[in-house]
C-alpha positions as CSV (number, residue, x, y, z in Angstrom):
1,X,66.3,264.4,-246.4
2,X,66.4,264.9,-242.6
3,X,70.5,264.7,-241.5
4,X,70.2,262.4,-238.6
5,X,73.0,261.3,-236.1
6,X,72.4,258.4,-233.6
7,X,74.2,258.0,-230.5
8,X,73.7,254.7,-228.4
9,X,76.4,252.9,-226.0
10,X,75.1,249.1,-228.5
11,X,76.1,248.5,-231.3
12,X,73.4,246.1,-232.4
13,X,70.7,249.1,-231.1
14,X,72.5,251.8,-233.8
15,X,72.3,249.5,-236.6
16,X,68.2,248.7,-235.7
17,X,67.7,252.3,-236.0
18,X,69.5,252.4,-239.1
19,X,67.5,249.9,-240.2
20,X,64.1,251.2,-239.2
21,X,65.5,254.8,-241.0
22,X,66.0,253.1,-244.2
23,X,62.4,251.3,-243.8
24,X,60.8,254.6,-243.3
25,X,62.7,256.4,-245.6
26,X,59.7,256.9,-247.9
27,X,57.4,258.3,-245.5
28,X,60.1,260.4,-243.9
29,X,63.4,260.6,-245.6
30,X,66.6,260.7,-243.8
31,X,70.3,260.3,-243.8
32,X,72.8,259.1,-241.1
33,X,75.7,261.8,-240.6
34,X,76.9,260.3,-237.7
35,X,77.2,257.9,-234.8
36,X,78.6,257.9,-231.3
37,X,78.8,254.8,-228.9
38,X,78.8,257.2,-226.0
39,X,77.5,260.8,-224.4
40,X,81.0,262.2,-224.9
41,X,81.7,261.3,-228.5
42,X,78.2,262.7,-229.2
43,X,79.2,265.9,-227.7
44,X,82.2,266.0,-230.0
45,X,80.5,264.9,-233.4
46,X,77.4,266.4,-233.4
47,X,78.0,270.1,-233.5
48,X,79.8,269.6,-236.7
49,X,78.1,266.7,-238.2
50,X,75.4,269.1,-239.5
51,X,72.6,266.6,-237.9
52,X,69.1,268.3,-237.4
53,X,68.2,265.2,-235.6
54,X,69.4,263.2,-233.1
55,X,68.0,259.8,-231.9
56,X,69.8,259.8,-228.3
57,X,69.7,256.8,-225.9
58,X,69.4,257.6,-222.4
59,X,71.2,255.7,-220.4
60,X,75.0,255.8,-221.5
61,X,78.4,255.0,-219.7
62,X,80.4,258.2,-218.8
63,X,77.3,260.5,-219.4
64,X,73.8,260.2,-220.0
65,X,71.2,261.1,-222.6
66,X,69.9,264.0,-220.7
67,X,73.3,265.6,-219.8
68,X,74.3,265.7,-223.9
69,X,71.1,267.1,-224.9
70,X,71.2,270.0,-222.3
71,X,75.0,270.1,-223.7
72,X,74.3,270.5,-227.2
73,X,71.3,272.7,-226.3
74,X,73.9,275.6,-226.5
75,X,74.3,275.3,-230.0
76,X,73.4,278.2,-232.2
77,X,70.7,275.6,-234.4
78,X,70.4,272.8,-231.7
79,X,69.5,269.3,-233.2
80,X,65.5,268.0,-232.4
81,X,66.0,265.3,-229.9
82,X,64.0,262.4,-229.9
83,X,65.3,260.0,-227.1
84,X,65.3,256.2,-226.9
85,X,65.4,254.5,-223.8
86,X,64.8,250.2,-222.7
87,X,63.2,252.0,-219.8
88,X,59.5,253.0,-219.2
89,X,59.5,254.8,-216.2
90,X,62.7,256.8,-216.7
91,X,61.1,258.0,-219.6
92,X,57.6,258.6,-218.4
93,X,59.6,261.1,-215.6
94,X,61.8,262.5,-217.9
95,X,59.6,263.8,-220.4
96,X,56.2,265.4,-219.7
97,X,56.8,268.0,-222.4
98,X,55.2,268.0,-225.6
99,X,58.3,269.4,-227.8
100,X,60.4,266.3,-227.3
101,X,59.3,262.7,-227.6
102,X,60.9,259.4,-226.6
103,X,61.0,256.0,-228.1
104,X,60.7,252.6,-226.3
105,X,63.5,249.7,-227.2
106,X,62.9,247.5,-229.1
107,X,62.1,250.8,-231.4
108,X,59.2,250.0,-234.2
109,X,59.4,251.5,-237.7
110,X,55.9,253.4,-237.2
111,X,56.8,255.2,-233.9
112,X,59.7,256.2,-235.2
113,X,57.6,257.8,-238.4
114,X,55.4,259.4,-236.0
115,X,58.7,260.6,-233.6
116,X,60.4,261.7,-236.1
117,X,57.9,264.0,-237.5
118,X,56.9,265.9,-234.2
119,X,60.3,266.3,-233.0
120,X,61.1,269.6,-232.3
121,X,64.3,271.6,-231.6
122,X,64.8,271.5,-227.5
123,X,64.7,274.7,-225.5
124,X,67.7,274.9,-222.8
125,X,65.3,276.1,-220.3
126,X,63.0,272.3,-221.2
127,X,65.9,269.8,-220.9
128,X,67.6,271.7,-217.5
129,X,63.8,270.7,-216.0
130,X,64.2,267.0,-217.3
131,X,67.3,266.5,-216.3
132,X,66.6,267.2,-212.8
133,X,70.3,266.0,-211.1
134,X,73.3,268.2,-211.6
135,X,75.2,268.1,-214.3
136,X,78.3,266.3,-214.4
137,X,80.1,268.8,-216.9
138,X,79.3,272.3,-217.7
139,X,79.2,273.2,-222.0
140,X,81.4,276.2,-223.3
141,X,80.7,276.8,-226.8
142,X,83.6,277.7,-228.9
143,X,84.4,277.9,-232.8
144,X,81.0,275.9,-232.9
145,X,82.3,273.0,-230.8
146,X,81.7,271.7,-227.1
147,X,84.2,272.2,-225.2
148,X,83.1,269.8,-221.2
149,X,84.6,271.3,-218.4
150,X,84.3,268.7,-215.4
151,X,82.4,270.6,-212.6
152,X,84.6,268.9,-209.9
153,X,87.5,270.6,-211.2
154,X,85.9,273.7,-211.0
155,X,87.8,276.2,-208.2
156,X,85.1,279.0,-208.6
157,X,82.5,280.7,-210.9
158,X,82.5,284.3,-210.7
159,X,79.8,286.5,-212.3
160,X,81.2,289.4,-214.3
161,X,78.9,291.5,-216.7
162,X,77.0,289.1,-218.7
163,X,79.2,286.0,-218.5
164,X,80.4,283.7,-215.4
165,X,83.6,283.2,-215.4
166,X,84.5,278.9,-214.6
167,X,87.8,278.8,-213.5
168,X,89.9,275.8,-213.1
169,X,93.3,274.8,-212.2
170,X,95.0,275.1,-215.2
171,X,92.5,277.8,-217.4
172,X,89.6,280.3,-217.5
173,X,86.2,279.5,-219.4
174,X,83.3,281.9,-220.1
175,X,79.7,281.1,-220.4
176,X,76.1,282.3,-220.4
177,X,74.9,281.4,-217.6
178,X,72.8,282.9,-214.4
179,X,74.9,282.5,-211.3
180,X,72.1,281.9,-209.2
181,X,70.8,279.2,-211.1
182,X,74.0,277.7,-210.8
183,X,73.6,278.2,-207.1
184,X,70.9,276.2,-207.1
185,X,72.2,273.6,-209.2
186,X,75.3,273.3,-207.2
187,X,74.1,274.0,-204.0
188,X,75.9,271.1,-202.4
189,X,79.2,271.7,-203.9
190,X,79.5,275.5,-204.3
191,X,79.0,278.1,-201.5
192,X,79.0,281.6,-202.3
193,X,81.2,283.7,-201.0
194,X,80.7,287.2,-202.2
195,X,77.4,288.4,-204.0
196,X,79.4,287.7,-207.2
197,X,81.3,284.4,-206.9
198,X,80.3,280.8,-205.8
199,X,83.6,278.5,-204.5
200,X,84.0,274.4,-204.6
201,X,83.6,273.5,-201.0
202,X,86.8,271.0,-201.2
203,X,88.9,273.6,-203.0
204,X,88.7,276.1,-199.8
205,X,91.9,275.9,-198.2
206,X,91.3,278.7,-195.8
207,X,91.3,282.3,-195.3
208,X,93.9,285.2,-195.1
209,X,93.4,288.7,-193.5
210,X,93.6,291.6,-196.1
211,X,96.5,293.4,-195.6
212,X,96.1,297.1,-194.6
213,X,92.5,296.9,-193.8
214,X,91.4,298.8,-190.5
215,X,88.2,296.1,-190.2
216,X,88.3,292.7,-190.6
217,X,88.3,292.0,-194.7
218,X,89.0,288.1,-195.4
219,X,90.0,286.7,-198.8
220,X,89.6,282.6,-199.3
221,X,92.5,281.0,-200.6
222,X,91.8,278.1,-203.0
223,X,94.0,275.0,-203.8
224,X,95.7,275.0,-206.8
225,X,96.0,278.7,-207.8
226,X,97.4,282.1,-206.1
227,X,94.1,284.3,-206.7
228,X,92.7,285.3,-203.7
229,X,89.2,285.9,-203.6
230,X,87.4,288.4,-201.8
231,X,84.7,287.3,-199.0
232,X,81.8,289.8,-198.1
233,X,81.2,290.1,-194.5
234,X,77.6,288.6,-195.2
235,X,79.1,285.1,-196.3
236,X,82.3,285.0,-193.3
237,X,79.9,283.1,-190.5
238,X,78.7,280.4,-193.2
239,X,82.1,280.5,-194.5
240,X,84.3,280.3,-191.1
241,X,82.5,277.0,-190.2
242,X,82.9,275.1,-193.5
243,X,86.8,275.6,-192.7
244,X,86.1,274.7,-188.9
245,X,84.0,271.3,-190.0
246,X,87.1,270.4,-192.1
């Protein structure tokens, strides 16, 4: 019996698959551990739900199909993904990789055998190349839960041995991430300001001399928190006209 959770924003959709699950259930045997009507419930049920498959729409209100599965991706044993979408061509560019599959509403019982069966688990590294847009949130894994940090209330992300460091207003995060792929990622709503730290453009408040420094040392001050944060004289020209242009 394959533990399967389903996660669609209709109603009517969920209870189809259910139904083409039970149809099937000879050729492939399942059972439904869960349900979610949207991205951020699925976040929240899955890792506990003990699912080793999830049938995921794309298209969801709040997040998308793509943005959970690179989510849940983080997982220690990651659900196989199989995705179900009312539309072709997001598909067709989503998915050119052969270790996840995608299913076309209205969903028949024999592609859903056939889904089902080749379904693999999804490798982080596959579903940050489908999803292609920035994500929305950024996934901290703790006490084998999601915990969704929004990135626009993100101050900075600052490198620090193996982790980053996410900072927001009101805590600290840490994750396992690359800082420059999170550069490039966020390119248009992070600058870096030192070789070890990218900042939110619209958290920049300004800049502040160090004290008792013989050259000219600068340290950005950020909205929302008294940490001062120290700019390398690479980054001050790139840095000195984002403050000018606001």
């Amino acid at each position: 019996m394959i533990p399967v959770f389903i996660a669609d924003d209709e109603e009517p959709a969920r209870e189809r698959l259910k139904v083409l699950l039970s149809d099937i259930a000879a050729e492939v045997p399942t059972t439904v551990v869960g349900e979610a009507r949207n991205g951020f419930e699925a976040v929240e049920r899955v890792p506990t739900s003990g699912a080793q498959l999830l049938l995921l729409d794309i298209q969801m209100p709040g997040m998308g199909g793509l943005e959970v599965a690179r989510h849940l991706a983080r997982l220690e044993h990651p659900p196989a993904v199989v995705f179900v979408t009312a539309h072709e061509q997001h598909a067709v560019e989503a998915f050119e990789l052969n270790a996840l599959d995608y299913l076309l509403k209205p969903v028949r019982a024999e592609r859903l055998a056939a889904a089902l069966r080749k379904a693999s688990s999804p490798a982080r590294e596959a579903l940050a190349k489908a999803a292609g847009a920035p994500r929305e949130y950024l996934s901290v894994a703790e006490r084998n839960r999601i915990v969704l940090v929004p990135v626009h209330e993100i101050l900075f992300l600052r490198a620090e041995q193996k982790y980053v460091t996410v900072r927001t207003r009101s805590r600290e995060h840490l994750i396992e991430e690359a800082l420059v792929a999170l550069e490039r990622e966020f390119a248009e709503s992070f600058v870096r300001v030192h070789r070890n730290c990218l900042v939110a453009r619209a958290a920049i408040r300004g800049f502040e001399r160090a004290a008792g420094e013989d050259e000219p040392h600068w340290l950005a001050v950020l909205d929302g928190i008294d940490e001062r944060l120290p700019v390398s004289r690479r980054q001050w020209p790139q840095l000195r006209e984002i403050v000018s242009d606001k």
